[in-house]
C-alpha positions as CSV (number, residue, x, y, z in Angstrom):
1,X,-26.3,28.1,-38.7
2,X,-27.2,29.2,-35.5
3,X,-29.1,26.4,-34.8
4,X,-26.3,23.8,-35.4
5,X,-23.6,25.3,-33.2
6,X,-25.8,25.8,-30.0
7,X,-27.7,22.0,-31.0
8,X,-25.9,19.4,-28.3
9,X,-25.3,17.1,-31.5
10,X,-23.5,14.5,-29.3
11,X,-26.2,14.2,-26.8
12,X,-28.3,13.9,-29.7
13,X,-26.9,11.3,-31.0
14,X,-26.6,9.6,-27.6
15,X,-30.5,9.9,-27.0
16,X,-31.5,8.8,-30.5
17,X,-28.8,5.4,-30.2
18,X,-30.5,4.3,-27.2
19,X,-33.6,5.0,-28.4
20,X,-33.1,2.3,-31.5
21,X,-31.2,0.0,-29.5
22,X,-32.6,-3.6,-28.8
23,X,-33.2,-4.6,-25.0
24,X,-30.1,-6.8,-25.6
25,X,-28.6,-3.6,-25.9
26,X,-30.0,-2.0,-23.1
27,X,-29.8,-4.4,-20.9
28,X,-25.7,-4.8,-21.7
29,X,-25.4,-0.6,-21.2
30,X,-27.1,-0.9,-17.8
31,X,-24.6,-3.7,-16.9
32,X,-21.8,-1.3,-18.0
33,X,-23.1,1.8,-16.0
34,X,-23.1,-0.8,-13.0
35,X,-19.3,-1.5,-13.6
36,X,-18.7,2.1,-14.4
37,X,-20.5,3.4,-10.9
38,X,-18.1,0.7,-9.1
39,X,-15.0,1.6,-10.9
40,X,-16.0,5.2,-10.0
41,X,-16.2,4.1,-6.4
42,X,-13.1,2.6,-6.4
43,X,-11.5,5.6,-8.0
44,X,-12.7,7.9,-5.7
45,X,-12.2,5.8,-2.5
46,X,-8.9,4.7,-3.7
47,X,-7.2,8.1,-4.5
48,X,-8.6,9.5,-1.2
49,X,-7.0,6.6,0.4
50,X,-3.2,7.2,-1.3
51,X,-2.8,10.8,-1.0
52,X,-3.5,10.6,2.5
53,X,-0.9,7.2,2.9
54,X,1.8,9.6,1.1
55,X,1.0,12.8,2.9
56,X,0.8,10.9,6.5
57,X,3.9,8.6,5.5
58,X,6.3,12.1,4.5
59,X,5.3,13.4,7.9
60,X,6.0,10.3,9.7
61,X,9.5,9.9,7.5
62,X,10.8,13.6,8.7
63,X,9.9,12.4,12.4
64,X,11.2,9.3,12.3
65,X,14.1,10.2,11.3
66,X,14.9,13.8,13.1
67,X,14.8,11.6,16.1
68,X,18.4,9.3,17.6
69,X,15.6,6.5,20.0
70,X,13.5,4.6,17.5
71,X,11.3,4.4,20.2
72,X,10.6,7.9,20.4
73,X,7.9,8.3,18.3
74,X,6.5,4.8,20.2
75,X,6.8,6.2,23.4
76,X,5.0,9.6,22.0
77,X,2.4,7.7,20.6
78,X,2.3,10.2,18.0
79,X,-1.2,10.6,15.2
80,X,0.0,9.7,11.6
81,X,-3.8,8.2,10.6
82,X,-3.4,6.6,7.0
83,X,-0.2,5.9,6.8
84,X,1.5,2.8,6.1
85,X,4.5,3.4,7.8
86,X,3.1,4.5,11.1
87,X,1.3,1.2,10.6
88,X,4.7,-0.9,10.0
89,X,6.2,1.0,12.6
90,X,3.5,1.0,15.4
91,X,3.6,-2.8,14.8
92,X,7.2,-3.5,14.9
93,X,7.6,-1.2,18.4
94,X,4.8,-3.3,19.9
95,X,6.6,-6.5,19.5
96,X,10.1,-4.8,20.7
97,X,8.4,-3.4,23.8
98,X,6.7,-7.0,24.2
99,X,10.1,-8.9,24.3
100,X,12.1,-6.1,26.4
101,X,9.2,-6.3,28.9
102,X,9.2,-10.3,28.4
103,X,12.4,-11.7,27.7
104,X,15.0,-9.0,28.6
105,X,18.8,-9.3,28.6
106,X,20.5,-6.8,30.9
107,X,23.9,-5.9,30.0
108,X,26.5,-3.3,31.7
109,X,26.5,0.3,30.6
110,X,30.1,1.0,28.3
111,X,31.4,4.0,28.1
112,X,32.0,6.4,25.3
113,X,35.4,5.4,23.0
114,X,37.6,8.3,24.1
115,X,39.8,10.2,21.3
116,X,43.0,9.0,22.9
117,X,42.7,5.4,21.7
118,X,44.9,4.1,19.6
119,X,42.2,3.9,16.5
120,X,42.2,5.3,12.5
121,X,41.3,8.2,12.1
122,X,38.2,7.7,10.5
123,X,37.0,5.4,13.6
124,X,38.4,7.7,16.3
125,X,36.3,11.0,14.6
126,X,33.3,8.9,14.1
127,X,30.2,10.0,16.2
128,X,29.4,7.4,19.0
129,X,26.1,6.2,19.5
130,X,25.4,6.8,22.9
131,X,21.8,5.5,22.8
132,X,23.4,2.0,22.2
133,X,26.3,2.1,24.4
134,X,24.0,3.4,27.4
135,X,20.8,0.9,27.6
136,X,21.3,-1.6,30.1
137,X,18.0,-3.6,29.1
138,X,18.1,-5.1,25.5
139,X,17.0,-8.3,23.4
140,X,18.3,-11.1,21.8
141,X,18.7,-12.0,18.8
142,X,16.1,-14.5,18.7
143,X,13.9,-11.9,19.8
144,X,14.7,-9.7,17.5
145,X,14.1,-12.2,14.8
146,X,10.7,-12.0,15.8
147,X,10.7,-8.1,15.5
148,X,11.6,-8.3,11.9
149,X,8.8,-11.3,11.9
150,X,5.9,-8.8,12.8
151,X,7.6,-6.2,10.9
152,X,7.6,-8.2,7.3
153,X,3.8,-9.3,8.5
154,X,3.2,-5.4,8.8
155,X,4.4,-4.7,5.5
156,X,2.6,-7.3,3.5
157,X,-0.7,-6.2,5.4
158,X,-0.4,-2.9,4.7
159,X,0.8,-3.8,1.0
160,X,-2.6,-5.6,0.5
161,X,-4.7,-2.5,1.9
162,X,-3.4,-0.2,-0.5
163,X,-3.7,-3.1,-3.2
164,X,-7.7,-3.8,-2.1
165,X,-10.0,-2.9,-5.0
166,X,-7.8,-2.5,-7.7
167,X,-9.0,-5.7,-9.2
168,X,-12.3,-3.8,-10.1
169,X,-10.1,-1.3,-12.2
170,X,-8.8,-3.6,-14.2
171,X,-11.9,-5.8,-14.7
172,X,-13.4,-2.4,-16.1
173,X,-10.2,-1.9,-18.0
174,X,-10.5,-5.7,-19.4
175,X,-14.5,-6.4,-19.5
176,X,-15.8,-2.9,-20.7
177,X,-15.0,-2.7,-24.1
178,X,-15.8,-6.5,-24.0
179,X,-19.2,-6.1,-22.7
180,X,-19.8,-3.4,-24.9
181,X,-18.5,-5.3,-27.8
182,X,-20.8,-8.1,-27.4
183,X,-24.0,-5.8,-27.2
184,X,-23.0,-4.5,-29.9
185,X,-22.6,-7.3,-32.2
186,X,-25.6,-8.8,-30.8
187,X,-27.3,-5.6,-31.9
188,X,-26.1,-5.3,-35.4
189,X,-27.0,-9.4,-35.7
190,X,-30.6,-8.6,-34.5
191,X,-30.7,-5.9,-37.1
192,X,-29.0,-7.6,-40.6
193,X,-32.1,-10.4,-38.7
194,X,-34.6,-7.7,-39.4
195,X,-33.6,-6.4,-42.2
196,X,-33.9,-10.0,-43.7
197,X,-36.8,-10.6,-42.7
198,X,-38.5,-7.8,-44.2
199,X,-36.3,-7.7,-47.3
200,X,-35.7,-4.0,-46.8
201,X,-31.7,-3.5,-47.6
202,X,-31.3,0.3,-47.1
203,X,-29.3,2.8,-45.0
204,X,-32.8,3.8,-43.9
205,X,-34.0,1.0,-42.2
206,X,-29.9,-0.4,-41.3
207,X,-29.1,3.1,-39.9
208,X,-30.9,3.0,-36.6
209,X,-30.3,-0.7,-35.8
210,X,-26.5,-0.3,-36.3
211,X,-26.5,3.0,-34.1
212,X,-28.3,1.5,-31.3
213,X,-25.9,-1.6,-31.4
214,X,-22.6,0.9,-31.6
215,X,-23.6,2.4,-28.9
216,X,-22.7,-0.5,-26.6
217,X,-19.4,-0.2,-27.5
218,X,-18.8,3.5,-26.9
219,X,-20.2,2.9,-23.2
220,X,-17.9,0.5,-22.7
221,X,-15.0,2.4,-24.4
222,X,-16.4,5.2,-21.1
223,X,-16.1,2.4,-18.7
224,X,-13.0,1.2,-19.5
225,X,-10.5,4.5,-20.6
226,X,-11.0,6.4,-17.1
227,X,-10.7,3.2,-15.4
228,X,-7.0,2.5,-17.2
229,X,-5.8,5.6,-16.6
230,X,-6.4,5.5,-13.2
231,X,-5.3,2.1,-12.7
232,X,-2.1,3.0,-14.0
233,X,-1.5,6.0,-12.4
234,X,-2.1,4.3,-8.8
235,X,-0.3,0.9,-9.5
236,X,3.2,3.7,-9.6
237,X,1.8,5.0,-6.4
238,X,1.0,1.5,-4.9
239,X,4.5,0.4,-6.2
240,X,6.4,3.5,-4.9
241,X,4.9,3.2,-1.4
242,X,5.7,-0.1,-0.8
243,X,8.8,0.2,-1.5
244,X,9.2,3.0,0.6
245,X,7.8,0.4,3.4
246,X,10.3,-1.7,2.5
247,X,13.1,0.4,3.0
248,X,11.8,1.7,5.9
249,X,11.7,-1.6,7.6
250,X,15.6,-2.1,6.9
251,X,16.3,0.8,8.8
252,X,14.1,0.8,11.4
253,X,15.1,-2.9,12.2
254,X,19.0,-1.8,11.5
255,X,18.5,1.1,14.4
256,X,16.9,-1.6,16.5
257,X,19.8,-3.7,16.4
258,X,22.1,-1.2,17.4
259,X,20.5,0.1,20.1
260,X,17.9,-2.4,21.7
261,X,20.1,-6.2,20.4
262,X,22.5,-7.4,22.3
263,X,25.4,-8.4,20.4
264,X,28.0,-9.3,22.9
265,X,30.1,-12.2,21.7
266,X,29.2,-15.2,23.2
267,X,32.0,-15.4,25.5
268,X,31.4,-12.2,26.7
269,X,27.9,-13.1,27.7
270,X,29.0,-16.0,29.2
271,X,31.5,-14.2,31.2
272,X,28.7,-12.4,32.4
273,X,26.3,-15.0,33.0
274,X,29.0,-16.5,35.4
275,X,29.3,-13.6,37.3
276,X,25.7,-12.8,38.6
277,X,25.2,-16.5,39.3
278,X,28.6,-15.9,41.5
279,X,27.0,-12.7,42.9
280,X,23.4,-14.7,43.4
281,X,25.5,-17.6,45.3
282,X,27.2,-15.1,47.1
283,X,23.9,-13.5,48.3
284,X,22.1,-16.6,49.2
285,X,25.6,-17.5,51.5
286,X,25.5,-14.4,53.2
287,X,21.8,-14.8,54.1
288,X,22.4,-17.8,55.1
């Protein structure tokens, strides 16, 4: 008794189905413990690489947004390594920077809206944005349709990072009990072939052929349920970060445009454009 509850009975069983199986056999096991050390690889890389994207992107979040200037954190140049939306971010603030260094559009300061207009209620008791009222240097809005250009870019780029390598998952997930499905038919052909041959039809002589062909398929089933789980467990996490990225990029392009766009009416800029070619002439007459 002793002896079969301290026997390993399943390595047993492991060792002796290899033993009997046919190099076919062998030969399709090896080529499942090369897919399985990949889809290990993959696993391991792969979860490293999201639960530092979700830790990096919640402290980025919680910065981002405990700040009024979505430059702030640009300006800081603050260490969120791994994530995503430092990524999208860092990319988008680049291009703003580029066109407010590049193509600027100054505009004059305004001033607070003072309780005492004649406004709702719910507008008058509203908290003004100061950040937007007092920045003299903005962009246009064709600049800032190239913002939400390198932004989208950002996204998808960062949306095919965390996507990289999955395609190995689900090739284990797909091929493994495939693979091992074919060495294991191929092994229980070879042995009914023997069998015939020698005109021996017993368990006895079927018994070790048709173990060592099974046994393709139970490596594969090894390949192919850790890689499924895992593959589905990371496709929600790939899935619920993007989306986070895309959300993020409405509201990070939505606080550009109110503080950094200029979105004057176009008689106003007009009007303006008039007077500092009057004050230029003006200048130029009194140099003269």
């Amino acid at each position: 008794m002793e002896h079969i509850i301290f026997s390993p009975l399943l390595a047993n069983a492991f060792k002796f189905a290899i033993d009997k199986s046919t190099l076919e056999g062998k030969l399709t096991i090896g080529l499942l413990v090369i897919v399985s050390l990949f889809s290990w690889t993959v696993i391991i890389s792969k979860a490293r690489q999201l639960y530092l994207a979700t830790k990096m992107s919640k402290k980025f979040y919680t910065a981002y947004r405990s700040t009024r200037d979505p430059m702030e954190i640009f300006n800081k140049s603050g260490e969120y390594v791994g994530s995503p939306a430092y990524e999208v971010y860092f990319t988008g603030a680049e291009e703003l920077v580029y066109h407010l260094k590049n193509n600027p559009v100054e505009v004059v300061k305004k001033k607070a809206v003072s309780a005492s207009n004649n406004l709702p209620d719910a507008v008058r008791n509203a908290q003004t944005d100061l950040l937007a009222r007092t920045t003299a240097t903005k962009i246009s809005n064709a600049s800032f349709e190239s913002v939400k250009v390198s932004l989208e870019r950002a996204v998808s780029t960062q949306a095919m990072s965390l996507e990289k390598g999955m395609i190995v998952l689900t090739t284990a997930v797909a091929g493994g009990p495939f693979i091992g499905l074919l060495g294991t038919v191929w092994g229980v052909m070879e042995t009914f072939s023997g069998i015939a041959i020698k005109q021996a039809a017993s368990l006895t002589a079927m018994a070790p052929g048709v173990a060592g062909a099974l046994i393709a398929t139970v490596v594969g089933l090894f390949v192919a349920i850790p890689a499924m789980f895992a593959y589905n467990f990371m496709v929600t996490m790939i899935r619920s970060l993007t989306q986070e990225l895309d959300n993020f990029v409405t509201e990070f392009a939505t606080s550009i445009e109110h503080a950094y766009v200029d979105n004057r009416p176009m008689s106003e800029e007009i009007a303006d454009a008039l007077k500092k070619m009057r004050a230029e002439e003006k200048e130029q007459a009194a140099a003269v």
